[in-house]
C-alpha positions in Angstrom: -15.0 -19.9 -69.5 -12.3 -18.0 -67.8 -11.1 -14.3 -67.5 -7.1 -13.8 -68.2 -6.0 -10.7 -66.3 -1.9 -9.4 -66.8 -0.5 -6.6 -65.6 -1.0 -3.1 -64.2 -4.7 -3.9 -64.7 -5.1 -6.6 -62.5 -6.2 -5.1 -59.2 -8.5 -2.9 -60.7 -10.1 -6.0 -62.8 -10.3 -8.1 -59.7 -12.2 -5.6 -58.4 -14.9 -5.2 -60.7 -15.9 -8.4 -60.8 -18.4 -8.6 -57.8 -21.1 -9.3 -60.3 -19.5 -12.5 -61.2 -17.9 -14.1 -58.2 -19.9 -14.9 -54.9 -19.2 -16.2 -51.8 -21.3 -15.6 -48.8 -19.5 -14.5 -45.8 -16.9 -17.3 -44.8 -19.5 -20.3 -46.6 -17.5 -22.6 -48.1 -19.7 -23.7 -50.1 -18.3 -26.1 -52.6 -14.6 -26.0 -51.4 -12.9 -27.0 -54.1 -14.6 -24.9 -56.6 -11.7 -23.3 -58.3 -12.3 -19.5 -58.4 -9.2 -18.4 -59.5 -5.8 -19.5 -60.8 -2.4 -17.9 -60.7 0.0 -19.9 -62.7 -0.3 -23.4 -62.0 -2.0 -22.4 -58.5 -5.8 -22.4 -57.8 -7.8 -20.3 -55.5 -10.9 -22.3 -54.3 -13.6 -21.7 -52.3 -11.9 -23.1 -49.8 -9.0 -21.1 -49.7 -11.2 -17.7 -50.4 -13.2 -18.3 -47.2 -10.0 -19.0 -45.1 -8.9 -15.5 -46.3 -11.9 -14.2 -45.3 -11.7 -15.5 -42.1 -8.0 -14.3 -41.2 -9.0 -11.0 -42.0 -12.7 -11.2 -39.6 -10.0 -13.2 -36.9 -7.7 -10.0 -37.5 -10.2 -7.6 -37.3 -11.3 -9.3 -33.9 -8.5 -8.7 -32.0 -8.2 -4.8 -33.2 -11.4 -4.7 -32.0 -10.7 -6.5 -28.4 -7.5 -3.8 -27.9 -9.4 -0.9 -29.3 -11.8 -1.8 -26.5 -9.5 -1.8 -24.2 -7.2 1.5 -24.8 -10.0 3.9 -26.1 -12.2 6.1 -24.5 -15.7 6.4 -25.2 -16.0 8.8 -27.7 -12.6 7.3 -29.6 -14.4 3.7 -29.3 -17.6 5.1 -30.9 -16.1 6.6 -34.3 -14.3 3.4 -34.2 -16.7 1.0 -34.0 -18.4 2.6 -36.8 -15.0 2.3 -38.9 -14.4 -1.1 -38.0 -18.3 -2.6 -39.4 -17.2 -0.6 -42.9 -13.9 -3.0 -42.6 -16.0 -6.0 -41.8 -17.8 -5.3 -44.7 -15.1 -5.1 -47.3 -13.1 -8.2 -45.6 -16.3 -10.0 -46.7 -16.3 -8.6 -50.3 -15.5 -11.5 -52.5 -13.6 -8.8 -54.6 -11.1 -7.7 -51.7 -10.6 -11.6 -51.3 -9.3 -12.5 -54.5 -7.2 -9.6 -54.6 -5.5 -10.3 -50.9 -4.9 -14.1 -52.0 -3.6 -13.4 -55.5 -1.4 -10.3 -54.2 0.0 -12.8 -51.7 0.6 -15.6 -54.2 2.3 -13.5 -56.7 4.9 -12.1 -54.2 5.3 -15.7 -52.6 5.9 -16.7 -55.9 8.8 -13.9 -56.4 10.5 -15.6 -53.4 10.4 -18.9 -54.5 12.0 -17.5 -57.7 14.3 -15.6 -55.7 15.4 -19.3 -54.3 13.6 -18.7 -51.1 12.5 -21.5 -49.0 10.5 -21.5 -45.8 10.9 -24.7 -43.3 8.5 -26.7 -41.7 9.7 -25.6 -38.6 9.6 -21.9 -39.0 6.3 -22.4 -40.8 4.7 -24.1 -37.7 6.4 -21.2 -35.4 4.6 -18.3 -36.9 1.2 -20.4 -37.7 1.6 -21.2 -33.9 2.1 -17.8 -32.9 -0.9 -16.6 -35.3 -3.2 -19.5 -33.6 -2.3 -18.2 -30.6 -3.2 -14.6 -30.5 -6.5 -15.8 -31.6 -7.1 -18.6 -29.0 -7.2 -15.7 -26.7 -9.5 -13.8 -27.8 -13.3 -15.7 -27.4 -14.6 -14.3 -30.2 -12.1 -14.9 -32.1 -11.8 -18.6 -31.5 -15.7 -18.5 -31.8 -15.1 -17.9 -35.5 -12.6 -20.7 -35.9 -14.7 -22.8 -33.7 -17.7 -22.3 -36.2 -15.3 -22.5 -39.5 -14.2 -26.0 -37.7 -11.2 -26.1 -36.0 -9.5 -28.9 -37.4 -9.8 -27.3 -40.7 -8.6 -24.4 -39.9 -5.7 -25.7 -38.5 -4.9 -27.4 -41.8 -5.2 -24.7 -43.6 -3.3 -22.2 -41.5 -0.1 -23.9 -42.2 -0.3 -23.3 -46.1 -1.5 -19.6 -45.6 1.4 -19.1 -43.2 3.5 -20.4 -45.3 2.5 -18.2 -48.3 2.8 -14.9 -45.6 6.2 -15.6 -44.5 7.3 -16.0 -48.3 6.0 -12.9 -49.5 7.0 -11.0 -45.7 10.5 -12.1 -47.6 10.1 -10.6 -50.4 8.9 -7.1 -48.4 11.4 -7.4 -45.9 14.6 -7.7 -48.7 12.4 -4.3 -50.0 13.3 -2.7 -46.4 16.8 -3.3 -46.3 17.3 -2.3 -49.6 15.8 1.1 -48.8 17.1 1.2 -45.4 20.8 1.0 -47.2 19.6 3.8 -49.7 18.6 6.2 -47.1 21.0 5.7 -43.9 19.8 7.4 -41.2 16.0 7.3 -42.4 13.5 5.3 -39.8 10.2 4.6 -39.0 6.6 5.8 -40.9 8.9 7.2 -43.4 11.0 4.1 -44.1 8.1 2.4 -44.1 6.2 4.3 -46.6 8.8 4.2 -48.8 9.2 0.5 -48.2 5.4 0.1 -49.2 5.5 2.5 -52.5 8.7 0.1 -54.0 6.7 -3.6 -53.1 3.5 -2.2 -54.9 5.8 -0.9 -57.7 7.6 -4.7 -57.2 4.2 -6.3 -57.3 3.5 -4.7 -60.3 6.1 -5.7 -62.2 5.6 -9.3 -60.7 2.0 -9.6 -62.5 3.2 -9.0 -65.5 4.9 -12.5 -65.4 2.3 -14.3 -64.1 -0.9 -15.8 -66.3 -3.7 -14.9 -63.9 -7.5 -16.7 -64.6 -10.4 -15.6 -62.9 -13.1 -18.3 -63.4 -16.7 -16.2 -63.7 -20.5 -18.4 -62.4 -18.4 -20.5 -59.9 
């Protein structure tokens, strides 16, 4: 049995379907139980937990720099906002919906005739490796994922970021030529509004499954 999900409703179905998808933490599990497929591309346990893990690695070094910058009181509010994040990037829901939002827009690129090399792939998934290498408890994540895995799977992720960074940053420069003379928070925002709206529009090509007891 699977659930099809198009269009403007996506998002919102992914995310009321905690009842039905579990993963615990970054488990694997069964790795290559398909959870999810979008178009002829499956989401597996395997690939889930990676996700999760990025975002606990991310949320590690914000953590790390926070530590270092704020002042007590700052640090305390903080730390308290930072366990509610930790607690959504391990929501199976918030999962499915980073990877397929990812996919779909990675997808538009590769429609777009965009196509990433092995070399500038490695660049950024070295770049990504190393900002977590330097921070222990960080690499105490990946060390307890196992390395070696993680490292294989880094270069697909990466891959699938820098397509769909593509797609956002041809959103930017179309904006940027719109509005000459507008910068920063403002471009930014506007930049953000226009990929959602792009996204949008994106799903309702693609023939989304979400696979429900995996």
């Amino acid at each position: 049995m699977s659930i099809k999900i198009n269009g403007k409703s996506l998002l919102l179905a992914v995310l009321l379907l905690g009842s039905i998808v579990f993963i615990s933490g970054c488990s694997r599990g069964s790795g290559d139980t398909v959870l999810a497929e979008v178009n002829d591309t499956e989401i597996t346990a395997d690939k889930a937990a990676f996700q999760q893990l990025i975002g606990l690695l991310h949320l590690e070094l914000v953590r790390t720099e926070g530590r270092a910058e704020m002042d007590e009181e700052t640090l305390e509010y903080m730390s308290e906002f930072w366990d509610e994040q930790e607690v959504q990037v391990r929501n199976m829901n918030h999962t499915l919906t980073n990877v397929i939002r990812t996919i779909a827009m990675a997808k538009l690129a590769e429609e777009k005739g965009y196509v990433m090399g092995e070399e500038a792939v490695e660049e950024q998934a070295a770049l990504f490796y190393g900002q977590y290498e330097s921070e222990p408890a960080a690499l105490a994540l990946i060390e307890d994922y196992g390395t070696e895995l993680f490292q294989e799977q880094l270069y697909d992720y990466t891959e699938e970021w820098l397509l769909a960074r593509i797609v956002y940053a041809d959103v930017l420069e179309e904006v940027q030529s719109e509005r000459p003379g507008m910068e920063g928070e403002e471009l930014e925002h506007i930049a953000s509004q226009q990929y959602e709206e792009l996204l949008v529009s994106q799903m309702e090509t693609l023939d989304v499954k979400i696979f429900p007891g995996q």
